[in-house]
C-alpha positions as CSV (number, residue, x, y, z in Angstrom):
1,X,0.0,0.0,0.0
2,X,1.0,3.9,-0.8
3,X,1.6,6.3,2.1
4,X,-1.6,8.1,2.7
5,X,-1.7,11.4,0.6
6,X,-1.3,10.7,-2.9
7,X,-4.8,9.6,-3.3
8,X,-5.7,12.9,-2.5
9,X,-3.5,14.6,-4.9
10,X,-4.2,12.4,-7.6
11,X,-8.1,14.0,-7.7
12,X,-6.7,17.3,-7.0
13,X,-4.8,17.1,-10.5
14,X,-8.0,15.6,-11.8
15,X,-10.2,18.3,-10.6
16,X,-7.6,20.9,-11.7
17,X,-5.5,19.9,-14.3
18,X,-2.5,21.1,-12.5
19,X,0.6,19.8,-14.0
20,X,2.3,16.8,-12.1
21,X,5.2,18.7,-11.7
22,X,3.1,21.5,-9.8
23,X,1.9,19.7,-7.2
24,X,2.9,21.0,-4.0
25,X,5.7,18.8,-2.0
26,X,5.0,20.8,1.1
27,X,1.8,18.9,1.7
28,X,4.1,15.6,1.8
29,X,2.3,13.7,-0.5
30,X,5.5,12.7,-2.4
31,X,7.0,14.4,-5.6
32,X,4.4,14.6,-9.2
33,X,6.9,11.7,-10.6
34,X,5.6,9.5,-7.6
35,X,2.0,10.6,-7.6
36,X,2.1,9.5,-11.8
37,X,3.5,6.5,-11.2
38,X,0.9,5.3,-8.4
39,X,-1.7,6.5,-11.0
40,X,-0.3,4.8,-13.8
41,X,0.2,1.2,-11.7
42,X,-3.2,1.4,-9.7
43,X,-4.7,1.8,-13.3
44,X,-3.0,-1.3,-14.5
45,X,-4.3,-3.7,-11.8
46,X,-7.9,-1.9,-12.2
47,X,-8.1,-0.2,-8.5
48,X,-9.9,2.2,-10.3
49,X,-12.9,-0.3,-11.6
50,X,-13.0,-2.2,-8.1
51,X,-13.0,1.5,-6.4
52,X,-16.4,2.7,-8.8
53,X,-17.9,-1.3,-8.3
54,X,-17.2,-1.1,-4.7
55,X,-19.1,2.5,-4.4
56,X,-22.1,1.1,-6.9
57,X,-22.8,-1.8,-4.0
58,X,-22.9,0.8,-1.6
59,X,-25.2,2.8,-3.4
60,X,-27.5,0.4,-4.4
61,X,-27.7,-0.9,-0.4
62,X,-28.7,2.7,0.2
63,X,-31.3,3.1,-2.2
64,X,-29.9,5.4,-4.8
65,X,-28.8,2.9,-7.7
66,X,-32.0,2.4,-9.8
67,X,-31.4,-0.2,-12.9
68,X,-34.4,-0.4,-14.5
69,X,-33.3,1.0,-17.6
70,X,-29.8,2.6,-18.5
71,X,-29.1,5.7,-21.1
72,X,-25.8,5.8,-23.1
73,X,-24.3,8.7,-24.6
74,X,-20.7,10.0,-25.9
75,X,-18.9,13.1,-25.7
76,X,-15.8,14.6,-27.5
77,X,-12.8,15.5,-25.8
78,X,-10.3,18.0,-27.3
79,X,-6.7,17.6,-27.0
80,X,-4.1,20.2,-26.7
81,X,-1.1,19.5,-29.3
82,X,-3.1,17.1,-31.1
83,X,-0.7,15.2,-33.2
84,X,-1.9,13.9,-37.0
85,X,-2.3,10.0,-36.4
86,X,-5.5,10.2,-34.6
87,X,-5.6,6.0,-35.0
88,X,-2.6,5.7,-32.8
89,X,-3.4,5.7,-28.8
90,X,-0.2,6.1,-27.4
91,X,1.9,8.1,-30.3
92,X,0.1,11.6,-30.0
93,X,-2.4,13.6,-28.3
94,X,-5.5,12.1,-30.5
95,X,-9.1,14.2,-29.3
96,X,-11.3,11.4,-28.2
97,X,-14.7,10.6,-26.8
98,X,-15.9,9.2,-23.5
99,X,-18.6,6.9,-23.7
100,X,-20.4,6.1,-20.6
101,X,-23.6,4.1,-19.4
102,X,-25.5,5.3,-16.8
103,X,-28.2,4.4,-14.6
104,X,-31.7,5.9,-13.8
105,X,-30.1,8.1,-11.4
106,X,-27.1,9.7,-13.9
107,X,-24.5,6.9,-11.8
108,X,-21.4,6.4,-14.0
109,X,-22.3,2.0,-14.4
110,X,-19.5,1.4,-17.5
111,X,-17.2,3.9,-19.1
112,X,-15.2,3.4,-22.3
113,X,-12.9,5.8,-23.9
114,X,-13.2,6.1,-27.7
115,X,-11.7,7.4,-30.8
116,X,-13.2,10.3,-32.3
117,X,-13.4,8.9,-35.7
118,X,-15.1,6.3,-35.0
119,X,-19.0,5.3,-35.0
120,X,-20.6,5.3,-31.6
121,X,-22.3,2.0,-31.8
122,X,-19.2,0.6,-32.0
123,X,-19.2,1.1,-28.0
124,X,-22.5,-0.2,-27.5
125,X,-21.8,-3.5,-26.6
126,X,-18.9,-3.5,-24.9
127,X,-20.2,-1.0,-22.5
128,X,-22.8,-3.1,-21.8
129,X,-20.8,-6.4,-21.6
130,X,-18.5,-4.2,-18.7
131,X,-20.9,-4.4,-16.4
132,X,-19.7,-5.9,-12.9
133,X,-21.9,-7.3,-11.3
134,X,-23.7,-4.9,-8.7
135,X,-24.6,-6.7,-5.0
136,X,-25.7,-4.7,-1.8
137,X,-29.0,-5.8,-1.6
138,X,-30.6,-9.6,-0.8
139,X,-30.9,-11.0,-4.1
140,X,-29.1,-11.9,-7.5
141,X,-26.5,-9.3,-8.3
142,X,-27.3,-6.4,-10.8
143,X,-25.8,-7.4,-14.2
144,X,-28.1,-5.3,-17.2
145,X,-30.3,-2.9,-17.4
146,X,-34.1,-3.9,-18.6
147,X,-33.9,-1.2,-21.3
148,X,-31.4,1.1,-22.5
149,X,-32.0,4.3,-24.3
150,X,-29.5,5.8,-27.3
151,X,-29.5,8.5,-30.0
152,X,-29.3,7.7,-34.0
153,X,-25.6,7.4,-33.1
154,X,-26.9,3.8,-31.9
155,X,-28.9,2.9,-34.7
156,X,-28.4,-0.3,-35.8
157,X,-30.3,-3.4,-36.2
158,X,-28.2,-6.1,-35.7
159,X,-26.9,-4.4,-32.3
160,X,-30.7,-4.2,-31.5
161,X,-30.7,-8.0,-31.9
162,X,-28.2,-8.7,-30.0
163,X,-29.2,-6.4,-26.8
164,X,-32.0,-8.3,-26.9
165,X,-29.7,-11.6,-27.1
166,X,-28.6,-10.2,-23.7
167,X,-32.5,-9.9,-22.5
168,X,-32.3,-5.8,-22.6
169,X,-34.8,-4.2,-24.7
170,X,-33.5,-1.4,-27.3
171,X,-35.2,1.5,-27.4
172,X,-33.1,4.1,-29.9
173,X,-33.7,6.8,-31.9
174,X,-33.9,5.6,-35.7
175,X,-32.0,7.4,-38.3
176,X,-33.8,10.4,-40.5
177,X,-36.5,10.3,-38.6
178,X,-38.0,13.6,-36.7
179,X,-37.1,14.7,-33.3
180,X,-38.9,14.9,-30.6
181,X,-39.8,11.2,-29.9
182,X,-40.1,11.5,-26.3
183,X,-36.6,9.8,-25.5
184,X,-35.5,13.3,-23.8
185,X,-36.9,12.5,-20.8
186,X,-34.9,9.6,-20.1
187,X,-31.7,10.5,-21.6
188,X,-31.0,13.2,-20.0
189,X,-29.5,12.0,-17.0
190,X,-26.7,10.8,-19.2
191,X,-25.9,14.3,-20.5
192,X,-25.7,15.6,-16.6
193,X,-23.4,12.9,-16.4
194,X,-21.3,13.8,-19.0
195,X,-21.6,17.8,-17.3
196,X,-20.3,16.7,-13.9
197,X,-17.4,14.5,-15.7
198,X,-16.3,17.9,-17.5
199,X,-16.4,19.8,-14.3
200,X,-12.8,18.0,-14.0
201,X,-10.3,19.8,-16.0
202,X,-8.1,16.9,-16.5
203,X,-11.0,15.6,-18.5
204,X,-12.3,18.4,-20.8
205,X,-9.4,18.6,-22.4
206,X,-6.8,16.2,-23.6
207,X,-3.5,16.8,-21.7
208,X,-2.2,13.1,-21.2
209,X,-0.2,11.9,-24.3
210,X,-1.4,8.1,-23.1
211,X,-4.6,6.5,-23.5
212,X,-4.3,4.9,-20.5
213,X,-3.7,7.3,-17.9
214,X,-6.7,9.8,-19.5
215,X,-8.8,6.8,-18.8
216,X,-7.5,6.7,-15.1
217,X,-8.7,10.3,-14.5
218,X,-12.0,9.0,-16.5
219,X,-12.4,6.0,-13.8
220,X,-11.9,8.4,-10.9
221,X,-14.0,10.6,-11.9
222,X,-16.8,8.5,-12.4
223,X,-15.4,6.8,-8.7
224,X,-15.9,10.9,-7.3
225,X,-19.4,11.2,-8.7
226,X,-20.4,8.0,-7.1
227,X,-18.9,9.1,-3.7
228,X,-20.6,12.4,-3.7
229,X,-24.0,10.8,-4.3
230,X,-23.2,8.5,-1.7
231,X,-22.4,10.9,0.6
232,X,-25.5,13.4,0.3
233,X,-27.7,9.9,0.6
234,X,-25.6,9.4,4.0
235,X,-26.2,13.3,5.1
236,X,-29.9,13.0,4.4
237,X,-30.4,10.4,6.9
């Protein structure tokens, strides 16, 4: 285990954006090399997963996970110094999307980064398929969604069919056809999602050169959002 500190510092640079090298060694939470490299392995042996699954159980034990249908969504991430192979994760700054499943309630259930050039239904499933199971109440685990709600960026028959191979019922908007189909109402929650993820610097724009380590600061996040809902649920009582 890490000295206690750096856990703190590594959502300070999330919420910020502050350079590693800026964080300040006074506090004694070690030097920004140390504080990257904790990030970097933690990511690696998925704390970062167990952290946001661990918080989900918790939530659902108190009430506030409701799975009775999830909403799906993307948004586009800019990066600064953007470099020209946009296919290549690790070689340059590439702008990206985060693609994230959510729950009734807005909770963060499965995030996925994605290239910006590519389709968005090209997420669907594997978002879907990275759902851990969810326990904290008597009963079966949570493992899907009864229905899940998408945009035209989802449209797509054959991944229709095989939500519905999973037992979750499809319900997306269809291509050149008129808006206004009622799906607002539900979506929504996954575009205040996306608003609270982009309240953290780190992750409105592009600074980290890997893949990886963005996605880190994508999993915390998520893990932050979680921990604030739990804690308001724990303050109400």
């Amino acid at each position: 285990m890490c000295r206690n500190g750096w856990r703190s510092m590594a959502s300070c640079s999330c919420c910020t954006g502050i350079r590693w090298n800026h964080l300040p060694t006074t506090l004694e939470f070690g030097s920004g090399a140390t504080c990257w490299r904790r990030l970097d392995a933690w990511q690696k042996v998925g704390v970062w997963t167990r952290l946001r699954a661990l918080l989900l159980d918790k939530l659902r034990e108190s009430g506030e996970l409701a799975l009775p249908y999830a909403a799906i969504d993307s948004s586009s991430v800019r990066a600064v110094g953007a470099g020209k192979n946009w296919a290549e994760p690790y070689g340059s700054r590439a702008p990206i999307e985060h693609h994230v499943l959510v729950d009734a309630n807005g909770l963060p259930v499965s995030v996925n980064l994605g290239s910006e050039n590519c389709n968005d239904v090209t997420q669907l499933l594997p978002l879907v398929d990275a759902i851990a199971p969810i326990r904290g109440a008597r009963g079966r685990p949570m493992r899907k969604p009864k229905f899940i709600y998408g945009d035209r960026g989802y449209d797509s028959d054959a991944h229709r069919q095989r939500l519905r191979d999973r037992g979750i019922r499809p319900v997306i908007a269809w291509r050149r056809t008129e808006q206004g189909g009622g799906l607002g109402k539900f979506r929504w929650v996954v575009d205040r999602t996306h608003s609270w993820l982009h309240n953290f610097r780190r992750l409105c724009i592009r600074f980290d050169r890997r893949s990886d380590i963005h996605e880190a600061f994508l999993k915390l996040a998520c893990s932050l959002v979680c921990w604030n809902t739990f804690k308001r649920a724990e303050s109400a009582y």
